[in-house]
C-alpha positions in Angstrom: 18.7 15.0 -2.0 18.9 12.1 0.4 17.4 11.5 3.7 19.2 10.5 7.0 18.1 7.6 8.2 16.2 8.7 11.0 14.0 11.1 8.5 13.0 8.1 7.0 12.5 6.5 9.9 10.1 9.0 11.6 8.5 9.5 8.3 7.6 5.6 8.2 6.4 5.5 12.0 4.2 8.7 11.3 2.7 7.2 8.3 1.9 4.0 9.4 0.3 5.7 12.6 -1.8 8.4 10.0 -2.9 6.1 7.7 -5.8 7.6 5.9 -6.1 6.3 2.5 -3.0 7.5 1.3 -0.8 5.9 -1.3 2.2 4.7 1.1 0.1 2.6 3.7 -2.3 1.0 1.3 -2.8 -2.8 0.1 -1.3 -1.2 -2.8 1.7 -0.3 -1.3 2.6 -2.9 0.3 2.3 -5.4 -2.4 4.6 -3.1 -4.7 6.6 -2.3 -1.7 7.2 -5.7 -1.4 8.2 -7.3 -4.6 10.4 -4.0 -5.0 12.0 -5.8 -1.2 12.0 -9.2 -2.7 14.0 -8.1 -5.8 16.3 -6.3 -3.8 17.0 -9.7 -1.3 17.2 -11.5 -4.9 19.6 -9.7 -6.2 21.8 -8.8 -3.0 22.0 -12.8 -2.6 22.9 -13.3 -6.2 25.7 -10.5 -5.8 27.1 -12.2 -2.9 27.5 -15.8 -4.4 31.2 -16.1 -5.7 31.4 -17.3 -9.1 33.1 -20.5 -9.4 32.9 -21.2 -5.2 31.9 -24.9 -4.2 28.8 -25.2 -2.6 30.2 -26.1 0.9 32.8 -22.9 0.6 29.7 -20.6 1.0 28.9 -18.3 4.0 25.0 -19.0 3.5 24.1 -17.3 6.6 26.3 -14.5 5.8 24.3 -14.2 2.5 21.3 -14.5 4.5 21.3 -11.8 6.4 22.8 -9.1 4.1 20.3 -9.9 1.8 17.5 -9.6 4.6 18.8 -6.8 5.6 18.9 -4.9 2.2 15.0 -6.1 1.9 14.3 -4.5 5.0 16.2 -1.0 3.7 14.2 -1.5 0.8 10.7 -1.1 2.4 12.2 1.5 4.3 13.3 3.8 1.4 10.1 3.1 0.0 8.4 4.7 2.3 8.9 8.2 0.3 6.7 6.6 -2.5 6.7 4.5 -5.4 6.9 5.5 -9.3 4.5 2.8 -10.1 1.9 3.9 -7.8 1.8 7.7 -8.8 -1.6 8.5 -10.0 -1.7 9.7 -13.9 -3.1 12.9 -14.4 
């Protein structure tokens, strides 16, 4: 079941407000968080570069900012938790 946008938007302001040493606000968290973010601007950037396009024919701040903007969505998503930082029992 997906959350709307501003679900997961509340849910990160709350958490970042209540942060007591939970998995989703820790150093943790945020270095997962972010290479999960990092990825995703990789791979949005790669998706975006027509194959066989000179150089020059590019629209590199076009790429840019989709792909920054996908990072962003990224962390934000994340925000519900991470598979890799679910504690094994």
């Amino acid at each position: 079941m997906k959350m709307e946008v501003k679900e997961i938007q509340y849910k990160f302001i709350y958490q970042m407000r209540n942060n007591k040493k939970g998995e989703n606000m820790s150093k943790k968290w945020w270095k997962a968080a972010g290479i999960r973010a990092l990825k995703t601007v990789a791979q949005t950037a790669a998706s975006m570069i027509t194959i066989g396009a000179a150089i020059t024919d590019i629209d590199w701040l076009n790429i840019l900012s989709v792909s920054l903007v996908a990072g962003i969505y990224s962390l934000i998503t994340n925000v519900g938790g991470l598979p890799e930082l679910k504690e094994e029992k």
